[in-house]
C-alpha positions as CSV (number, residue, x, y, z in Angstrom):
1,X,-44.4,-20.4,-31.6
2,X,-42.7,-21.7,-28.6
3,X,-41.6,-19.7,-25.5
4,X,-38.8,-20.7,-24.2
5,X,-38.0,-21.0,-20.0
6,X,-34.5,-19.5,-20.7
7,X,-32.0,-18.0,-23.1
8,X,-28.1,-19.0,-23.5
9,X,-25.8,-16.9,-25.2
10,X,-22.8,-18.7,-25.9
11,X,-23.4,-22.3,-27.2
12,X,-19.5,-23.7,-26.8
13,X,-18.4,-26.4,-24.6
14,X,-20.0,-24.4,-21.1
15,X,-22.9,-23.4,-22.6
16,X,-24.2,-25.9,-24.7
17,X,-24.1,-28.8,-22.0
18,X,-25.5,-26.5,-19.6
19,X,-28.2,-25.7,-21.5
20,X,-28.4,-29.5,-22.0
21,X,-28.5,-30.3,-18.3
22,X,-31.8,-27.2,-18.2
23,X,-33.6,-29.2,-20.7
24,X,-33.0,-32.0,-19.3
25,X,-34.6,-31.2,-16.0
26,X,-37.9,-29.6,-18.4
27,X,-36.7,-26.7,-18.8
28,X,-37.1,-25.5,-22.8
29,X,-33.6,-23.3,-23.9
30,X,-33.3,-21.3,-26.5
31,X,-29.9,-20.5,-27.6
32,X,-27.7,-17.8,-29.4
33,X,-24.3,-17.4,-30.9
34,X,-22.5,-15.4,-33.4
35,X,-21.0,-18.6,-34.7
36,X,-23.1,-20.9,-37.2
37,X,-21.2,-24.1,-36.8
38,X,-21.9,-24.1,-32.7
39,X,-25.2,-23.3,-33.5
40,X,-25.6,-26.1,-35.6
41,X,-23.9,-28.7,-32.9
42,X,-26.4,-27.4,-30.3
43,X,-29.1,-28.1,-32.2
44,X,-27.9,-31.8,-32.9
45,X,-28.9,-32.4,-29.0
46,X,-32.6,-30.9,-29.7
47,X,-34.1,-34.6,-28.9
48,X,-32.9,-34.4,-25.0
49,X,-35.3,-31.4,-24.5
50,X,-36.6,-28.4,-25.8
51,X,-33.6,-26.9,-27.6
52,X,-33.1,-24.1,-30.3
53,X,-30.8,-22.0,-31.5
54,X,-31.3,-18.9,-33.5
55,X,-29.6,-16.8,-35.8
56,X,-30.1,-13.2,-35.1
57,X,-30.5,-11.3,-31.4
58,X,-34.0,-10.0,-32.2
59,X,-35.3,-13.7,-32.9
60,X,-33.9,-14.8,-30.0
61,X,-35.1,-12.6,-27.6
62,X,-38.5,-12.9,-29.3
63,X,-38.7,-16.6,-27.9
64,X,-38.1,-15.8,-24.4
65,X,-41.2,-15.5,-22.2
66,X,-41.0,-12.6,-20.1
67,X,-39.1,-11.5,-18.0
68,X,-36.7,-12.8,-20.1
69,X,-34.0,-14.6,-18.1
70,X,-31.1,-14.8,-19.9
71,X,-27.8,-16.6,-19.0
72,X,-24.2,-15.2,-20.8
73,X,-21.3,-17.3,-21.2
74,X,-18.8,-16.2,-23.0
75,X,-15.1,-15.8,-22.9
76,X,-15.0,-13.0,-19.8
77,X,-13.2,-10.1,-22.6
78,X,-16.4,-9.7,-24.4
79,X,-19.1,-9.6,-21.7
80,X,-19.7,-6.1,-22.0
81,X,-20.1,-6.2,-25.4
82,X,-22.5,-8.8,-25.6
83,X,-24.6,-7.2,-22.6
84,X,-24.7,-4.3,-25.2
85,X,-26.1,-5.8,-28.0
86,X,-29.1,-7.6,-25.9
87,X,-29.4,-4.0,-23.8
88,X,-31.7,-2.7,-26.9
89,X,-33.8,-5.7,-27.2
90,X,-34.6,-6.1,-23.7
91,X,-37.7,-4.5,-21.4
92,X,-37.4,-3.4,-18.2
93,X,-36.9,-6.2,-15.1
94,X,-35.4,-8.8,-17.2
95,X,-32.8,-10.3,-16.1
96,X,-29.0,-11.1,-17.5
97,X,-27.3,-13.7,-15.8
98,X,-23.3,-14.0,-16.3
99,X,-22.4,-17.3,-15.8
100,X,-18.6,-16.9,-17.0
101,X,-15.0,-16.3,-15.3
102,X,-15.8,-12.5,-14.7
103,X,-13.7,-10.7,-12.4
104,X,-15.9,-9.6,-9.5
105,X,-14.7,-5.7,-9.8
106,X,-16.3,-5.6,-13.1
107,X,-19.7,-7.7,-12.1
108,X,-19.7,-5.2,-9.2
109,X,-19.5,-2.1,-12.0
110,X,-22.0,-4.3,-14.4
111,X,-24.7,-4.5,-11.8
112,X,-24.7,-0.9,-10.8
113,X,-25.6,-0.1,-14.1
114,X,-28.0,-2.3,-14.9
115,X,-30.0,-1.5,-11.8
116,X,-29.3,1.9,-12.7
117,X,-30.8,1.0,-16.6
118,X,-34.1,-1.1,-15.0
119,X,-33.0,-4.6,-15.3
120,X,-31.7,-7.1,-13.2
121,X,-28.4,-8.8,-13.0
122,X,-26.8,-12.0,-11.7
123,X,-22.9,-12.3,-11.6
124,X,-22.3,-16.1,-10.6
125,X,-19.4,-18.3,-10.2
126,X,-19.4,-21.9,-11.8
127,X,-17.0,-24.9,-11.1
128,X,-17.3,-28.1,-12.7
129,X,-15.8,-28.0,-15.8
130,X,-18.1,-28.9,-19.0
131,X,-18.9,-32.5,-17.6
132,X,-20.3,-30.4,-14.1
133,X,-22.3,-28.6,-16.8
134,X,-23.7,-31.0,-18.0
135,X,-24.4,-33.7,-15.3
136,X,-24.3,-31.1,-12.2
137,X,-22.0,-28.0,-11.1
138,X,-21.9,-26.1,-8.0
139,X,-23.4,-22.8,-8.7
140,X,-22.7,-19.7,-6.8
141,X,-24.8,-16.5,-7.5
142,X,-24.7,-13.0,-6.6
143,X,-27.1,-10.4,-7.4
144,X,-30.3,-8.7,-6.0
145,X,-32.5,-11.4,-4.1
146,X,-35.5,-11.0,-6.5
147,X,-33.4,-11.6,-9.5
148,X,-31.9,-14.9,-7.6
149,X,-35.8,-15.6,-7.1
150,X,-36.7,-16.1,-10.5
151,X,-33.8,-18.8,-11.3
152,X,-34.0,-20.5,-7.9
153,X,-36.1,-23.3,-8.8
154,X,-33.9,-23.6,-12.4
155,X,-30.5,-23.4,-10.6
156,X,-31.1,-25.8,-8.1
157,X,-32.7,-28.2,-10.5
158,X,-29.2,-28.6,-12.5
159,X,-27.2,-27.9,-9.6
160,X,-25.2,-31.0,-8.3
161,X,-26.5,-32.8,-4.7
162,X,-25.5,-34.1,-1.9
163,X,-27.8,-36.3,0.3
164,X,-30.2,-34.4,-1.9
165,X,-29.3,-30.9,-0.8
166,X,-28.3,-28.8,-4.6
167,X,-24.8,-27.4,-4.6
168,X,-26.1,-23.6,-5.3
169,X,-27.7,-20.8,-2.7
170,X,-27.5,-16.8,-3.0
171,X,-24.0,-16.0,-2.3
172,X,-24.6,-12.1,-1.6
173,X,-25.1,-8.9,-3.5
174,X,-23.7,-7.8,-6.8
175,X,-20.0,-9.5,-7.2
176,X,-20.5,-11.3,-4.3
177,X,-20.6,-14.8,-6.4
178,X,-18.1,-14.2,-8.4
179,X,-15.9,-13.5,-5.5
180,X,-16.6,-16.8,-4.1
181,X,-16.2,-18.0,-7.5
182,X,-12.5,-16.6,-7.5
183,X,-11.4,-17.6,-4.4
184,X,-12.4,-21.2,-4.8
185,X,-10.3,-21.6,-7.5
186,X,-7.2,-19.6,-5.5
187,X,-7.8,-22.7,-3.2
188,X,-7.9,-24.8,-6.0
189,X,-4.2,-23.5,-7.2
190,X,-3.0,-24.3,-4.1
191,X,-4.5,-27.8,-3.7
192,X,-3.4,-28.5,-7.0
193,X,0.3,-26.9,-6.5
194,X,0.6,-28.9,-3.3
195,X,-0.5,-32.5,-4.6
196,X,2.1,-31.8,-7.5
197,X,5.1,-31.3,-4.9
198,X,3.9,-34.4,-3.5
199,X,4.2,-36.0,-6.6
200,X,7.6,-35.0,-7.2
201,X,9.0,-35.6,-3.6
202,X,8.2,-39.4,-4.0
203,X,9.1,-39.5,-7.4
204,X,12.4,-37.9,-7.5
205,X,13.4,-38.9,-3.8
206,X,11.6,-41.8,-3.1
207,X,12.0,-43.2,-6.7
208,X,8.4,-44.2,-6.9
209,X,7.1,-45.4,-10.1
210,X,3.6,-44.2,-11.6
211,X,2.0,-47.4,-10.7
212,X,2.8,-46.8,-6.6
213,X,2.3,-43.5,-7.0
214,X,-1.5,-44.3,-8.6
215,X,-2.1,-46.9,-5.6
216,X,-0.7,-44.6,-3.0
217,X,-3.5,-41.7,-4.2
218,X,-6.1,-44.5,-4.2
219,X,-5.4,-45.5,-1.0
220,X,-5.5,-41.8,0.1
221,X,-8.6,-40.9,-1.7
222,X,-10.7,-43.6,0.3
223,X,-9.6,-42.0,3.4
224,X,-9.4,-38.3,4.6
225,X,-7.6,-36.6,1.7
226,X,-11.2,-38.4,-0.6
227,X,-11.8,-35.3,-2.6
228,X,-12.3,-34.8,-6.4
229,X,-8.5,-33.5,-7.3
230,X,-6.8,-36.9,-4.9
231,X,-9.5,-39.5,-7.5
232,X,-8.6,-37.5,-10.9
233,X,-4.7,-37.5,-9.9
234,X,-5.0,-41.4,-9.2
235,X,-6.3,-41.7,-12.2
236,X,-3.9,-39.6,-14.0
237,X,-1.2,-41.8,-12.9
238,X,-2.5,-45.0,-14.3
239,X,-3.3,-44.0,-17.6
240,X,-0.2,-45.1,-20.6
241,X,0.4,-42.9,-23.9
242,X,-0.7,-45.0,-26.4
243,X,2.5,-43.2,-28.9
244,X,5.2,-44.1,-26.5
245,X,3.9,-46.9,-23.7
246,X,5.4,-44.2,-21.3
247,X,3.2,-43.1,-18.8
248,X,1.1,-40.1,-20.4
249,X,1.8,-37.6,-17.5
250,X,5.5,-37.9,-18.1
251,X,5.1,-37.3,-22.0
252,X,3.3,-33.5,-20.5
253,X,5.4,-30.5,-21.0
254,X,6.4,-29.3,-17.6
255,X,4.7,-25.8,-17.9
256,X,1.2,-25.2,-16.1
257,X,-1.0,-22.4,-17.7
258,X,-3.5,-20.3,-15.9
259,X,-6.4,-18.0,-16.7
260,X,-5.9,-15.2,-13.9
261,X,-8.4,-16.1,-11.2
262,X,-5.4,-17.2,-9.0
263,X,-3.5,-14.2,-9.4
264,X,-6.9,-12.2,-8.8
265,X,-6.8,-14.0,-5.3
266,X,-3.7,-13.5,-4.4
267,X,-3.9,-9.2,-5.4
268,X,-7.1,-8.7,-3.4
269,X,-5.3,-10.7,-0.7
270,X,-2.5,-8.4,-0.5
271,X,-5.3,-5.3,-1.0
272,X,-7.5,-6.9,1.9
273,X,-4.1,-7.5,4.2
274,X,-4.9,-11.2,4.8
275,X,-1.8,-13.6,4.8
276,X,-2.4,-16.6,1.9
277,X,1.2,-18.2,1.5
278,X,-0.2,-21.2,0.1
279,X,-2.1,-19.8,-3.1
280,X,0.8,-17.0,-3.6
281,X,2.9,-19.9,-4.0
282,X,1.5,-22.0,-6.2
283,X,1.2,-18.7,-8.3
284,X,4.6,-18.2,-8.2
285,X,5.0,-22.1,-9.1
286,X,3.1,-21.7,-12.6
287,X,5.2,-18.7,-13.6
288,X,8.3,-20.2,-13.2
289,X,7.0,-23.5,-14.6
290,X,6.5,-20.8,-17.9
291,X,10.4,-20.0,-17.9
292,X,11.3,-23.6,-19.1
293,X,14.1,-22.7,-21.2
294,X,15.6,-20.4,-18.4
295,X,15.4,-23.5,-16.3
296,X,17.1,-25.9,-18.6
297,X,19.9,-23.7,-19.0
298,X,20.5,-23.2,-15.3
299,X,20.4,-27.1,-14.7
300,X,23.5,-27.1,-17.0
301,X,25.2,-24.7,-14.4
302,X,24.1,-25.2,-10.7
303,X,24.0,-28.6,-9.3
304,X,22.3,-29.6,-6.8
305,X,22.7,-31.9,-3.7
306,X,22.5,-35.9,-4.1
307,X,18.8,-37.4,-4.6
308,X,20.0,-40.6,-3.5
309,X,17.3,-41.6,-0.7
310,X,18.8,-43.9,2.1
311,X,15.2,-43.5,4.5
312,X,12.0,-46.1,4.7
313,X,9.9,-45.5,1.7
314,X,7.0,-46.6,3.6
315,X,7.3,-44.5,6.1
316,X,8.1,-41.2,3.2
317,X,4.8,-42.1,2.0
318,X,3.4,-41.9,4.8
319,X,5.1,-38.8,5.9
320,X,3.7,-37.2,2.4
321,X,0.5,-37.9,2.7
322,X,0.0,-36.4,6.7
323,X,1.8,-33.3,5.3
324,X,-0.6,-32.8,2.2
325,X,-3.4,-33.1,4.3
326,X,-2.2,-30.7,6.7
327,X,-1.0,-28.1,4.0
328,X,-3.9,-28.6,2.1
329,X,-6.1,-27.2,5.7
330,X,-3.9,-24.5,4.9
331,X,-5.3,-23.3,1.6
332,X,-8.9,-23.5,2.7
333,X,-8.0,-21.8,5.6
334,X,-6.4,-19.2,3.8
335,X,-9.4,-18.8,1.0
336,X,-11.7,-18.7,3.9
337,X,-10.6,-15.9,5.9
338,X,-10.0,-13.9,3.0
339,X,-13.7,-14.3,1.8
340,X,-14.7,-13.5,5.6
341,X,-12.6,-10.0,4.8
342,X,-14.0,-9.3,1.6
343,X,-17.6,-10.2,3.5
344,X,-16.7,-7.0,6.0
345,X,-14.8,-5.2,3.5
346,X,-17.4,-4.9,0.4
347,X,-20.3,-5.4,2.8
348,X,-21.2,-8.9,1.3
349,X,-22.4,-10.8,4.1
350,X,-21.1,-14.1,3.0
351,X,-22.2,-17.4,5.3
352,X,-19.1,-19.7,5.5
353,X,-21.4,-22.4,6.5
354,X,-23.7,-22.2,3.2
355,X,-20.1,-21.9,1.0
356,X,-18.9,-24.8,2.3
357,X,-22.2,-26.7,2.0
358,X,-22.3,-26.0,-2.2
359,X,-19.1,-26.9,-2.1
360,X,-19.1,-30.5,-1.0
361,X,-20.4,-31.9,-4.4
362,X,-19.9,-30.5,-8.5
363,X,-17.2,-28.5,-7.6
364,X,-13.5,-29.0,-8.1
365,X,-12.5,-28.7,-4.8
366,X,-15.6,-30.6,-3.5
367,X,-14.0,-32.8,-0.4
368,X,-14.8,-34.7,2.4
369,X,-13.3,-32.6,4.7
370,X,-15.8,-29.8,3.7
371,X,-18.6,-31.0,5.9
372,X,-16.3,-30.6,9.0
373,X,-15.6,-27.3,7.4
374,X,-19.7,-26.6,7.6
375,X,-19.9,-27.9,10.7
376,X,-17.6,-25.2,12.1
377,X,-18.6,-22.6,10.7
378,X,-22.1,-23.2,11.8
379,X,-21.3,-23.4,15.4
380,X,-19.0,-20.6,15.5
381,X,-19.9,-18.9,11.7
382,X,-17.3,-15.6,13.2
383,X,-14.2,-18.0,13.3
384,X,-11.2,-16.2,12.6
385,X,-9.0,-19.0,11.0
386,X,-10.3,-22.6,11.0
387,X,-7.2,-24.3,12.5
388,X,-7.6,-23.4,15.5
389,X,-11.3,-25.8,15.5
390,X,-11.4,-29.0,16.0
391,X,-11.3,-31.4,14.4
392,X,-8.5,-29.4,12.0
393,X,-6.6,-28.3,15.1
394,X,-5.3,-32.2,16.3
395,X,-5.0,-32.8,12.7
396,X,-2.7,-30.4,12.5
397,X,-0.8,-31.4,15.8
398,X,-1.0,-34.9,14.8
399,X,1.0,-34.0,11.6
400,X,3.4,-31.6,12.1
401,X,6.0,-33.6,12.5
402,X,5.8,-35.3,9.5
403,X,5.4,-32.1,7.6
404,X,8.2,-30.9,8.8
405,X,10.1,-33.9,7.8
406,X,8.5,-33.8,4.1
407,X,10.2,-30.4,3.7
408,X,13.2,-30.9,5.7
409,X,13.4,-34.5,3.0
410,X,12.7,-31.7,-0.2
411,X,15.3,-29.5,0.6
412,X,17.6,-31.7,1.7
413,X,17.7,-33.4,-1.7
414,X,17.0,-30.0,-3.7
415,X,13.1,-30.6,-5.0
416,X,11.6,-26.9,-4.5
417,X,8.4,-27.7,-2.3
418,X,7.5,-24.0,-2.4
419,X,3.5,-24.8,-1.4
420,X,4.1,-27.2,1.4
421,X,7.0,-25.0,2.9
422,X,4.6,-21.8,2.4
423,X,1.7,-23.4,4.1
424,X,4.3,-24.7,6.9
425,X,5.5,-20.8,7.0
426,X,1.7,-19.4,7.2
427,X,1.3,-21.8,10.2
428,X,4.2,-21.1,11.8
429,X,3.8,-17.3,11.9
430,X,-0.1,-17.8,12.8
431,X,1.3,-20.0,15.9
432,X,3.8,-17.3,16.9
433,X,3.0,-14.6,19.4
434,X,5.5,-12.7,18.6
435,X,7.2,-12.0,15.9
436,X,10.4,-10.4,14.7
437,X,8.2,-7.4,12.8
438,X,9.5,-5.3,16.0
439,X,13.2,-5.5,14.5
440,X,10.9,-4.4,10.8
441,X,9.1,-1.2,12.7
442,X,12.2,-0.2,14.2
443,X,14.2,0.0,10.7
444,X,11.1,1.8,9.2
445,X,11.3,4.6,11.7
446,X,15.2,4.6,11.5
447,X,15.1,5.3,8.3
448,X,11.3,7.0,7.5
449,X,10.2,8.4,10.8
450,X,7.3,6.1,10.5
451,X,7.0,5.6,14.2
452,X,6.5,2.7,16.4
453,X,3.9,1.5,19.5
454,X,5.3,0.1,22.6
455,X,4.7,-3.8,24.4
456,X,4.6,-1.3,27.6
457,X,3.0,1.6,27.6
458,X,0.2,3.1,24.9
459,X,0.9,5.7,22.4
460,X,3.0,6.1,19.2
461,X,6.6,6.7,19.3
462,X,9.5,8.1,17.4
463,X,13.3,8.0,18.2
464,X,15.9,9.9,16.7
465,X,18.1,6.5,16.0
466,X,21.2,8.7,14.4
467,X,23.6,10.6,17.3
């Protein structure tokens, strides 16, 4: 009978190509689900490797060579529940590796007790999507170091690379990796949230037609905005629906969905009291995109300003694309010293440097400006707030103007730019030495007695503000 290197519980989309992308690098899979038919398409790839699926827990775990590493993913409601029907099966120091959307509060509570119970236990952010899965995500772990040991070698063989180096290292303890995991993709909702305003400033105002617009992002992607989310948005614009020969992203209903890691990003922000107006607002942005039928109504009512644009187009473009760089700084700025937070906070001991570095390639918000990022943090890996290094701090001066302008263009014709002003706001107040919260304190102990410290003199102070 075989013995298989590893185990996969959950053979959908995720699961099955990762497994795929093992066996392809000689590494034999056996795999498990409660569903026959995904059982059945997994085993229709058993000649790229060593592949099989089986039909009941007790087989399954029977073909695992010991310590059994086994990797879950499955939908992040029913983790617990399929930890607990392996937990009887299993012996002492194997390891369970969840490779889904967990929440890192409930990997945190999953590896206590499984330490606690005598095995070991990964929690470990994936980004990718199913083709990273299959030809190469970036992979970020968390757990105890000698359960990361035994899938080193494993992970960094399916990992994606750059210049050779695999997209994957130990994140940190317990939820550490899927920490990482969930502020990556805050970042990514407000990348994503600011190339969309983009979008619809030179569409609406400038008039430009899907074609430009799919040229423009080319040209963009080739230069320093090159990332994964600039190519797939170029290549958005250029494709036609074949039912209508309209262009297809105009045929899309107007309402973004989202699976909760951005909203988890922006609550531990607000519990960790660091600042990220960019990712709050492209939040914000998907749940009013969900109150379509609320919207349509009020465009019967209010009207807005004139959209006729009387400017250069050339120069909107350009104008656009300096203010989506410099907004988009914002985001990862934003992630970053939140992560640095949580790093102090839940005694993680992230490295910015090594983050960044898996994050240049597999990854949806792999970019070129990532290796500056690295670079950075590895000569000053304490940095506060990454704007203020160079080379993001002249791009930032270099741009201002013309980000300014972008918003100062959106609200003058009515086009809500909620990401790109947010981002403009977080940078304004970051810039600001002081700020009108004096006018805030003074209120709170008006009203609350809550006090107040001085510019002058130390202490805490209370005045009686009523005669």
């Amino acid at each position: 009978m075989t013995t298989y290197h590893l185990g996969m519980v959950g053979l959908g989309v995720m699961g099955g190509n990762l497994a795929r992308n093992f066996a392809s690098h000689g590494y034999s899979v056996a795999g498990y689900d409660l569903d026959a038919d995904k059982r059945a398409a997994f085993e229709q790839h058993a000649g790229e490797g060593e592949l099989a699926s089986f039909a009941t827990v007790a087989d399954f775990l029977a073909a695992l060579e010991q310590p059994r590493r086994i990797i879950l993913l499955v939908p992040s409601g029913v983790v617990d529940d399929a930890i607990d029907s392996l937990k009887p099966h299993l012996s002492r120091g194997d390891l369970l590796i969840d490779l889904g959307n967990s929440f890192f509060g409930d990997t945190e509570r999953r590896s206590v007790t499984l330490e606690k119970e005598g095995f070991l236990f990964i929690g470990s952010g994936v980004s990718g999507g199913e083709k990273g899965a299959l030809r190469g995500p970036s992979i970020m772990p968390g757990g105890q170091p000698e359960a990361y040991a035994l899938i080193e070698d494993s992970f960094e063989a399916v990992a994606a690379k750059v210049d050779g180096d695999p997209c994957v290292t130990h994140i940190g303890p317990r939820g550490a990796g899927h920490y990482v995991k969930m502020v990556h993709n805050g970042i990514e909702y407000g990348i994503m949230q600011l190339i969309a305003e983009a979008y619809d400033i030179l569409k609406r105002v400038g008039g430009a037609t899907t074609q430009e617009l799919h040229e423009a992002f080319s040209a963009w992607n080739r230069a320093e905005l090159n990332s994964y989310l600039i190519e797939i948005t170029a290549d958005i614009f250029s494709r036609t629906d074949p039912d209508t020969g309209q262009p297809l992203v105009e045929m899309i209903l107007d309402e973004a969905k989202q699976k909760g890691t951005g909203k988890w990003t922006s609550q531990n922000a607000l519990d960790l009291g660091i600042p990220t107006h960019t990712i709050n607002a492209a939040v914000e942005a998907r749940i009013i995109s969900a109150l379509r039928d609320e919207r349509l109504a009020a465009e019967l009512i209010f009207s807005g300003p004139d959209k006729t644009f009387t400017g250069d187009r050339a120069a909107l473009f350009e104008q656009v694309r300096a203010a989506l760089y410099a907004a988009i700084l914002t985001s990862y700025a934003q992630g970053i010293a939140l992560m640095q937070a949580a790093s102090h906070g839940y005694k993680y001991d992230l490295n910015v440097e090594d983050i960044a570095r898996i994050w240049r390639g597999g990854c949806i918000i792999r970019a070129r400006l990532l290796e500056d990022i690295r670079q950075v943090y590895r000569a000053e890996p304490d940095l506060p707030n990454m704007l203020v290094a160079e080379p993001f701090q002249s791009a930032i001066k270099s741009r201002q103007a013309d980000w300014r302008a972008v918003i100062q263009t959106a609200v003058a014709h009515g086009i809500p730019a909620p990401g790109l002003a947010a981002s403009l706001a977080y940078f304004d107040a970051y810039r600001t030495g002081r700020l009108p919260a004096n006018l805030t304190q003074a209120q709170r102990d008006y009203f609350g007695s809550h006090t107040y410290r001085r510019i002058d003199k130390p202490g805490v102070f209370h005045t009686e503000w009523e005669d």
